[in-house]
DOPA-230017 format. One line per 8 residues: for each residue z negated, y, x negated of N, C-alpha, C. Coordinates in steps of 0.02 Angstrom, whole numbers, plus 50000, padded with zeros to 5 digits. Example, Ala and Ser with C-alpha at 12.3 -4.5 7.8 and 13.67 -1.06 7.14 Angstrom:
49610,49716,49340,49610,49775,49385,49610,49835,49340 ~ 49646,49888,49358,49643,49947,49316,49606,50002,49355
This chain:
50943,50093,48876,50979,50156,48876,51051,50145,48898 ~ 51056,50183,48947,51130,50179,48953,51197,50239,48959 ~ 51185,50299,48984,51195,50356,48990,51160,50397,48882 ~ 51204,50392,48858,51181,50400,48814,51191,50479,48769 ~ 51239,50502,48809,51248,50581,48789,51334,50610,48840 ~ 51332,50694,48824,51381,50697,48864,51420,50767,48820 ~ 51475,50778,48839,51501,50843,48809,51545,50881,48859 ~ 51538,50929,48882,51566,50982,48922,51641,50997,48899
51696,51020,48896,51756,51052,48862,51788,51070,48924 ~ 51831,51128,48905,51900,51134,48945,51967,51123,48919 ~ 51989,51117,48976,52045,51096,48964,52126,51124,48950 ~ 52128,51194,48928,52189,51237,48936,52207,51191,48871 ~ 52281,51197,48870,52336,51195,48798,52329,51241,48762 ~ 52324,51257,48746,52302,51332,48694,52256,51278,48639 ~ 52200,51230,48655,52177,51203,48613,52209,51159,48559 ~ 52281,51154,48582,52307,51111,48519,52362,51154,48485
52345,51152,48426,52375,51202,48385,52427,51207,48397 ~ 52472,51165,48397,52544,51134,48406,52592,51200,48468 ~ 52558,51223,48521,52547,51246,48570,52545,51318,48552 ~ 52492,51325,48521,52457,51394,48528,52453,51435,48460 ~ 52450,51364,48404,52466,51412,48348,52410,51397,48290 ~ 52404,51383,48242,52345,51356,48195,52287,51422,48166 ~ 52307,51474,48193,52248,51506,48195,52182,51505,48229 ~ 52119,51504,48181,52070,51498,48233,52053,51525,48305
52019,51466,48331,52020,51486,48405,51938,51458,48421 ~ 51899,51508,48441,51826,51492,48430,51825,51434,48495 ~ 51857,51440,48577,51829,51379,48590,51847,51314,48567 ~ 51928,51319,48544,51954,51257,48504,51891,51247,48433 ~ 51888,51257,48408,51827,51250,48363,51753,51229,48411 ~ 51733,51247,48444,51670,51241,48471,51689,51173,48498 ~ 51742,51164,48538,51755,51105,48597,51766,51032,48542 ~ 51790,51041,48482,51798,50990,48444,51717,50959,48387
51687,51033,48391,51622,51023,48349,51572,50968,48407 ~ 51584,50996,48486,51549,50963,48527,51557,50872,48546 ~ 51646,50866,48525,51668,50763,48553,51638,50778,48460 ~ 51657,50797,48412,51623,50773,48340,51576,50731,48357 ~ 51509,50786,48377,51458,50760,48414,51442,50698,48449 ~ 51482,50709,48480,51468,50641,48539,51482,50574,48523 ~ 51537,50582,48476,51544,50520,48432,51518,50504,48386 ~ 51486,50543,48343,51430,50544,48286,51389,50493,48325
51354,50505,48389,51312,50454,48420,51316,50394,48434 ~ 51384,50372,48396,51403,50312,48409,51397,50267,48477 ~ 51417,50293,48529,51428,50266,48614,51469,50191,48581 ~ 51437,50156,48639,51488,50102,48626,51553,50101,48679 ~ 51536,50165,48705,51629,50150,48757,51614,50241,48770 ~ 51675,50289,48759,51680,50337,48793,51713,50343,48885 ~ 51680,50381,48904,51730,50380,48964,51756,50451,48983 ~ 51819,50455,48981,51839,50543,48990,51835,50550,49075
51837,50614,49102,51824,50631,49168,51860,50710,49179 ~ 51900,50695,49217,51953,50770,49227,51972,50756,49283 ~ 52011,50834,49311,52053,50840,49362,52094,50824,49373 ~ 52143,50800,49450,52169,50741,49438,52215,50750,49530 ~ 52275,50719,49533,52314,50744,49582,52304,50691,49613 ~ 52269,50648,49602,52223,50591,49673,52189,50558,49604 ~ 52125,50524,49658,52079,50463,49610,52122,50413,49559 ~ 52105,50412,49505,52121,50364,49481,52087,50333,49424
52116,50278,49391,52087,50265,49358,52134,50246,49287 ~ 52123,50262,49210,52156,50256,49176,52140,50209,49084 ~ 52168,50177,49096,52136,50117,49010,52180,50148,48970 ~ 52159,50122,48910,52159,50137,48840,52256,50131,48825 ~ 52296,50120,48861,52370,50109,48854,52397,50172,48869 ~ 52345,50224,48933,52398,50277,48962,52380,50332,48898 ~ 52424,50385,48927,52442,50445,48870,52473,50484,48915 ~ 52455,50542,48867,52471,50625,48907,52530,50645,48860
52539,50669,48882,52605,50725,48854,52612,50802,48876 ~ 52619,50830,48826,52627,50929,48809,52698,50949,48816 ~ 52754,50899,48838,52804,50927,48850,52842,50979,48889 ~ 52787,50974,48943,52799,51054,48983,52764,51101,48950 ~ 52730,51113,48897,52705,51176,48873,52750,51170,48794 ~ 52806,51147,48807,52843,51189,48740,52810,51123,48675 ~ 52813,51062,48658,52807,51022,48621,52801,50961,48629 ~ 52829,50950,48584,52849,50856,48639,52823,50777,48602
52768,50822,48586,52709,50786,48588,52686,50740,48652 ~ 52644,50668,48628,52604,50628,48657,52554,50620,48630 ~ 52466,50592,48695,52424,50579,48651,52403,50532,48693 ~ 52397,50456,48665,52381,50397,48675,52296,50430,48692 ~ 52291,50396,48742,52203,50382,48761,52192,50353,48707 ~ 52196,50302,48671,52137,50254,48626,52174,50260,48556 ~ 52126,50259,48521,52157,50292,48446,52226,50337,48425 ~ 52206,50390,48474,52232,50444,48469,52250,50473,48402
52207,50477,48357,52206,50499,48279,52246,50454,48240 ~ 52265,50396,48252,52307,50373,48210,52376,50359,48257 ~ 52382,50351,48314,52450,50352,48383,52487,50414,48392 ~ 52474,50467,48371,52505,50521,48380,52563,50519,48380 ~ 52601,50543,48412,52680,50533,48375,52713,50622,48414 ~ 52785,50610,48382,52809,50679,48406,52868,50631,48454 ~ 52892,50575,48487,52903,50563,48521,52893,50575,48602 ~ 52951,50594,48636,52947,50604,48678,52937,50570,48766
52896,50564,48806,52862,50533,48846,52900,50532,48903 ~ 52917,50463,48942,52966,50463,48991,52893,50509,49065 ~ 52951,50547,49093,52922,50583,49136,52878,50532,49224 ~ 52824,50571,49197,52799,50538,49286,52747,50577,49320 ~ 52725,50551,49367,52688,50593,49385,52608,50576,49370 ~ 52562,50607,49362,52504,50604,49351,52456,50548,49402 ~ 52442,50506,49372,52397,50435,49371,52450,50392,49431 ~ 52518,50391,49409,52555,50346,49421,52577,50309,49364
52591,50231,49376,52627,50193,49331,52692,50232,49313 ~ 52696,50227,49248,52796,50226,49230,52836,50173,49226 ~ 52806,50114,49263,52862,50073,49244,52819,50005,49243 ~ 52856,49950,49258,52806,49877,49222,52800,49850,49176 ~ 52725,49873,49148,52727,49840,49067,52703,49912,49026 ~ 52712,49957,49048,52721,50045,49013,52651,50055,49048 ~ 52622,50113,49000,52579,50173,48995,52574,50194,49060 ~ 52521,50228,49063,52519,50283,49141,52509,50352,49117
52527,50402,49128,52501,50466,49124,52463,50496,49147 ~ 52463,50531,49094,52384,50570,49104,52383,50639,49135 ~ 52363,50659,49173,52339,50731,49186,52333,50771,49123 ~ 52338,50831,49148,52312,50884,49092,52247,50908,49054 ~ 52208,50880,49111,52142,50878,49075,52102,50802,49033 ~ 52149,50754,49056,52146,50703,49012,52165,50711,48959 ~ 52229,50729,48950,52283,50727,48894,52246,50771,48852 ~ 52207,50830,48854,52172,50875,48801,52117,50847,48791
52091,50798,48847,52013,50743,48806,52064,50697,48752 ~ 52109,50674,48766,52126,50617,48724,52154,50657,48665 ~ 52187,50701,48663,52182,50761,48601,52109,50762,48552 ~ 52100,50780,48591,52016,50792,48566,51980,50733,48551 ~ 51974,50693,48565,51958,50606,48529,52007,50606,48470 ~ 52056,50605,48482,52120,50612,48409,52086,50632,48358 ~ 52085,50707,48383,52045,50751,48316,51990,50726,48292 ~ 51966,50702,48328,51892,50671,48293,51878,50625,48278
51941,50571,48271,51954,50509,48235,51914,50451,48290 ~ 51888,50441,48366,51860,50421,48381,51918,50348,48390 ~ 51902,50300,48344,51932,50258,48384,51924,50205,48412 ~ 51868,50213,48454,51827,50134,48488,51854,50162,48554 ~ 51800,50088,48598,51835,50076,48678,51826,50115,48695 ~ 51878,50167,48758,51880,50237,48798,51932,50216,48868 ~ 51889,50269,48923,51943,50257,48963,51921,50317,49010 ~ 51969,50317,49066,51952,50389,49081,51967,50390,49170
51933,50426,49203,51950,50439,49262,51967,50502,49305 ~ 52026,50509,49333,52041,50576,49372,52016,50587,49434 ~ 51971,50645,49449,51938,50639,49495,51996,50726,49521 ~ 52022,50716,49594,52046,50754,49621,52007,50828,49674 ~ 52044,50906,49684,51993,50947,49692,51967,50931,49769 ~ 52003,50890,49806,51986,50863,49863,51918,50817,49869 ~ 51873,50795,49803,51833,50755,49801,51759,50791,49840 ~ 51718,50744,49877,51666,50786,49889,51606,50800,49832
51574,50828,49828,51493,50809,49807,51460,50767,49789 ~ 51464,50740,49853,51430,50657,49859,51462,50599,49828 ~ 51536,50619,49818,51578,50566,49804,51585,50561,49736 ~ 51576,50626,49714,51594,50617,49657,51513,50620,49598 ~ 51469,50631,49648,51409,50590,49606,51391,50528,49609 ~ 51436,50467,49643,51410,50427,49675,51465,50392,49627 ~ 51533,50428,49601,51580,50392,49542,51525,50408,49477 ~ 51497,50470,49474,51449,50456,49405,51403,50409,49396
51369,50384,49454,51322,50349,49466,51355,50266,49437 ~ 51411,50262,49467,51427,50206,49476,51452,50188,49391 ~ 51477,50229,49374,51473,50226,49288,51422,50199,49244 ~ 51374,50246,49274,51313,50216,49239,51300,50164,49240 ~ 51314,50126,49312,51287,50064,49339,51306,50012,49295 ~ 51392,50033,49298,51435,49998,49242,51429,49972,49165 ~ 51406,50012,49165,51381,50029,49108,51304,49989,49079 ~ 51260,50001,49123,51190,49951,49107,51226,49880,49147
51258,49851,49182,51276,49795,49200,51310,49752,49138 ~ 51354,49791,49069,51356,49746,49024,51323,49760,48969 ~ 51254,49819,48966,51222,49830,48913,51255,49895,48871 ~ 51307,49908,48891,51332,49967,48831,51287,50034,48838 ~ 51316,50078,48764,51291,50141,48792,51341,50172,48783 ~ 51353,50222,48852,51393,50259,48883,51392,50336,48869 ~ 51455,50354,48834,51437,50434,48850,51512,50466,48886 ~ 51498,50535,48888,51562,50543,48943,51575,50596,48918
51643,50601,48917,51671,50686,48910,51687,50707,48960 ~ 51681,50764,48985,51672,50800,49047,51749,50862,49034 ~ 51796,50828,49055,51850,50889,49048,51857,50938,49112 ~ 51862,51007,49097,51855,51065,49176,51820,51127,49160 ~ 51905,51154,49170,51897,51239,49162,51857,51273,49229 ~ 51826,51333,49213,51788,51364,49287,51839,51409,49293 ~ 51829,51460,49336,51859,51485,49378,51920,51547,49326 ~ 51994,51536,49320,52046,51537,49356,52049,51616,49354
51981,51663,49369,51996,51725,49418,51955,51778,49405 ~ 51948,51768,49321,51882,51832,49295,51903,51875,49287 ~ 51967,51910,49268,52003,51960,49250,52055,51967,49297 ~ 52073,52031,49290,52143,52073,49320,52216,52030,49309 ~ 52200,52009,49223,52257,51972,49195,52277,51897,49203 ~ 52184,51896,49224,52204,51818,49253,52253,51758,49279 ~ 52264,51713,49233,52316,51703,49302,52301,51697,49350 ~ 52250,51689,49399,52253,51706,49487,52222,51759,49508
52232,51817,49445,52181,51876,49451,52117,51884,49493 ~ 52098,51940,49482,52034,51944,49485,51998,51925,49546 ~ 51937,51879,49565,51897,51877,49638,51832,51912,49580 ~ 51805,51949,49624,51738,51977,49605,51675,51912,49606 ~ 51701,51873,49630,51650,51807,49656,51647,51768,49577 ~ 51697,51761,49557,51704,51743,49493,51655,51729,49446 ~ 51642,51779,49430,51590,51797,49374,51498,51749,49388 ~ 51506,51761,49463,51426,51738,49473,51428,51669,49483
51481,51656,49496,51497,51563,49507,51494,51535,49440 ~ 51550,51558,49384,51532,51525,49326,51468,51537,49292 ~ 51445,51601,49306,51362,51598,49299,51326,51546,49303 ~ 51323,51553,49368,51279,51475,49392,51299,51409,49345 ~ 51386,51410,49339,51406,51327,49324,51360,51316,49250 ~ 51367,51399,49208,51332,51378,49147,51266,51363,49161 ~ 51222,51404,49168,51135,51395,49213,51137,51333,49205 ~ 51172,51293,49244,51142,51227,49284,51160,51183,49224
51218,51186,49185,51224,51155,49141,51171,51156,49076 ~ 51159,51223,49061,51103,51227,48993,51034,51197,49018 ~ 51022,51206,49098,50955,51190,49104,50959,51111,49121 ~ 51007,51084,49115,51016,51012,49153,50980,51000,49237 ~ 51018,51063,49267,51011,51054,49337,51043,51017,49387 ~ 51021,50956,49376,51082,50914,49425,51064,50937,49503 ~ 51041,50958,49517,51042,50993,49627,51094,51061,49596 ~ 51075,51115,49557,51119,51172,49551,51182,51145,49544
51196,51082,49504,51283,51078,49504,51312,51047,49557 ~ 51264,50989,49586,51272,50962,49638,51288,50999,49706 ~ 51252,51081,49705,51271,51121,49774,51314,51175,49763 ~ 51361,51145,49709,51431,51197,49701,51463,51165,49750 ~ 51500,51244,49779,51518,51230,49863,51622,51206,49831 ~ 51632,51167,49856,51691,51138,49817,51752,51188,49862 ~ 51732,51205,49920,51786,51281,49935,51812,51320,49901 ~ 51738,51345,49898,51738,51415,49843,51763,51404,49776
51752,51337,49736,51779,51323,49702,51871,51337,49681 ~ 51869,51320,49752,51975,51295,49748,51972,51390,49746 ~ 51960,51426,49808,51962,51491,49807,51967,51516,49744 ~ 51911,51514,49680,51926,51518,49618,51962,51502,49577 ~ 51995,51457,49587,52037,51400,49538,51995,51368,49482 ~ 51956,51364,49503,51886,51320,49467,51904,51240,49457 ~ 51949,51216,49406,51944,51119,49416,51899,51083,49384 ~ 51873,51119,49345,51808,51066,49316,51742,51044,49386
51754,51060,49435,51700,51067,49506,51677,51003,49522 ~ 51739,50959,49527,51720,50888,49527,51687,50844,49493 ~ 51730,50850,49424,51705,50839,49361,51624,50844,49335 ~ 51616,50910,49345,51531,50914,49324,51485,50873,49382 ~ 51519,50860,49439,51479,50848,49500,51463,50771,49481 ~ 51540,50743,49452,51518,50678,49413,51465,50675,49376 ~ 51483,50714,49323,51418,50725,49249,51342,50715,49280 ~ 51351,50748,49338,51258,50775,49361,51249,50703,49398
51303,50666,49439,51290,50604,49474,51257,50536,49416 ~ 51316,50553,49383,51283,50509,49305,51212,50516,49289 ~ 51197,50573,49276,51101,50594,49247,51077,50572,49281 ~ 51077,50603,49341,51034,50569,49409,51023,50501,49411 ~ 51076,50472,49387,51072,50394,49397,51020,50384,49341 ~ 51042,50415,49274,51015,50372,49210,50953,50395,49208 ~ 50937,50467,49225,50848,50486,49234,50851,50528,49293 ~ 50815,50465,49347,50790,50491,49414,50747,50548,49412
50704,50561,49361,50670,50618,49380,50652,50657,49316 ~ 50659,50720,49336,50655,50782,49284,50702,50770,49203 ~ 50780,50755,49222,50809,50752,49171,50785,50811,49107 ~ 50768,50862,49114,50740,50933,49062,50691,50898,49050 ~ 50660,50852,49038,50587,50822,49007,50626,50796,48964 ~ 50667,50746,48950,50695,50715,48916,50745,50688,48886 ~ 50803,50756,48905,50859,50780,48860,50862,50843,48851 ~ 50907,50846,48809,50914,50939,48785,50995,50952,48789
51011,51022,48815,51063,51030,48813,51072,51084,48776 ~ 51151,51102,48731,51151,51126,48704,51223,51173,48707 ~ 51223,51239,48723,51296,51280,48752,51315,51292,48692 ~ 51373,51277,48659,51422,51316,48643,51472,51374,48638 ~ 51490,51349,48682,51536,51419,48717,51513,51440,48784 ~ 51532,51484,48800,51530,51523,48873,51564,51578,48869 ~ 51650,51578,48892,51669,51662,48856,51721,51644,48929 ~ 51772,51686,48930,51807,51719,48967,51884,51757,48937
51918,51723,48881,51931,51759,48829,51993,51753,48885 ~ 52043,51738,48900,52110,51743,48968,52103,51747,49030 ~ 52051,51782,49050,52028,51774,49104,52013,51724,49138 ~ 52008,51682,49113,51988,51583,49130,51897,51581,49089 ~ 51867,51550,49146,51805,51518,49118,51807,51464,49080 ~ 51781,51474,48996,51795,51409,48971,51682,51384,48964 ~ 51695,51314,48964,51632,51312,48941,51614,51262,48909 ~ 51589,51246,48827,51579,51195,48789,51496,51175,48804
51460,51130,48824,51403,51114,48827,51399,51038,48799 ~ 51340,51025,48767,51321,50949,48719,51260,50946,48773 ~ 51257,50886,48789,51199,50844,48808,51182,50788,48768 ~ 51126,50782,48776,51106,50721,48737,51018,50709,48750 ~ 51003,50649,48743,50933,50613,48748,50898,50666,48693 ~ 50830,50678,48703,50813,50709,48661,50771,50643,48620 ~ 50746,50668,48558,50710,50639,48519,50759,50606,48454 ~ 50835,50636,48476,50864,50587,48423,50867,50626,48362
């Protein structure tokens, strides 16, 4: 076994209280019940997967920071739950070094996976990769693939958090207000996700995507490259997926989905 389970989340700030405010927030609740999850399964290495202002790649030293959204907060990739600090993070740019010897930073959709590991006390090996909206299809099933590979080459079992908001453009209020296209695209993204359709996620057209402001596009394209790898044929025989969320509450598509092997 190597591909051993997966968890869907998005990525807005709004999910950390700090931000948005300690009142309940059903996908912040759903998105944390789902990494709970994933770590309950005891993976022997997580790997986070988000959007990302070129490829990169990031270990257990880099950390994100919330300082442009009003708190000056950091969250260490690897034992996040006990690294927290309210210290403030020398500025850089996303999956560049800061310096020799120093951390790298994280993107925004990293920095709310490594949040989200925090919360859930995960503190074994993790590491994470930014996949950019310029990525193709192919490319970026062929980085899931290659995970996996990674992954059965030293025996571990692998699960992945999948960070990536859908489209950007469901509402009037939206921030990139409304495309009517909207609605039927994140349709599909859920579809393909509950039914574990790796061709349906695989033939999200990554245009239409940007047109939406869709960044999870790459991201899932990873997720489905991964399955494919770990079960060549008829992944729905022999995992189950399980939705959480699917709402629209800021005019942003959020979507929480659990994968996992069935039988456990």
């Amino acid at each position: 076994m190597t591909l051993l389970a997966a968890a869907v989340c998005p990525h807005p700030p709004l999910l950390v209280p700090q931000v948005a405010g300690r009142d309940p927030i059903d996908v912040r609740d759903q998105a944390l019940a789902a990494v709970r999850r994933l770590c309950a399964l005891e993976p022997d290495r997580i790997v986070l997967v988000g959007d990302d202002a070129t490829e990169a790649v990031y270990d257990e030293m880099s950390v994100g920071s919330l300082a442009g959204y009003g708190v000056d907060l950091i969250f260490p990739l690897a034992r996040a739950a006990t690294a927290k600090t309210t210290a403030t993070a020398p500025a850089a740019t996303p999956g560049v070094g800061v310096g020799a010897g120093s951390s790298r930073r994280l993107p925004l959709s990293l920095t709310i996976g490594a949040w989200l590991l925090g919360e859930v006390g995960w503190a074994g090996p993790c590491a994470a990769r930014g996949v950019p909206a310029t990525t193709t299809p192919a490319a970026a099933a062929e980085l899931g693939a290659g995970l996996v590979d990674a992954a059965a080459a030293d025996g571990s079992r692998l699960a992945l958090l999948i960070m990536g908001d859908a489209s950007a453009r469901r509402t009037v209020k939206a921030p990139g207000s409304l495309d009517p296209r909207a609605d039927a695209h994140d349709a599909s993204v859920a579809a393909a996700l509950a039914a574990l359709d790796v061709d349906a996620l695989l033939a999200l057209d990554p245009e239409l995507s940007r047109d939406l402001l869709a960044p999870g596009r790459a991201s899932w394209q990873v997720l489905a490259g991964a399955l494919r790898r770990a079960t060549p044929t008829d992944p729905a025989r022999s995992w189950r997926s399980e939705v959480r969320y699917d709402d629209a509450p800021f005019g942003v598509g959020y979507l929480v989905v659990g994968w996992e092997r069935s039988g456990r």
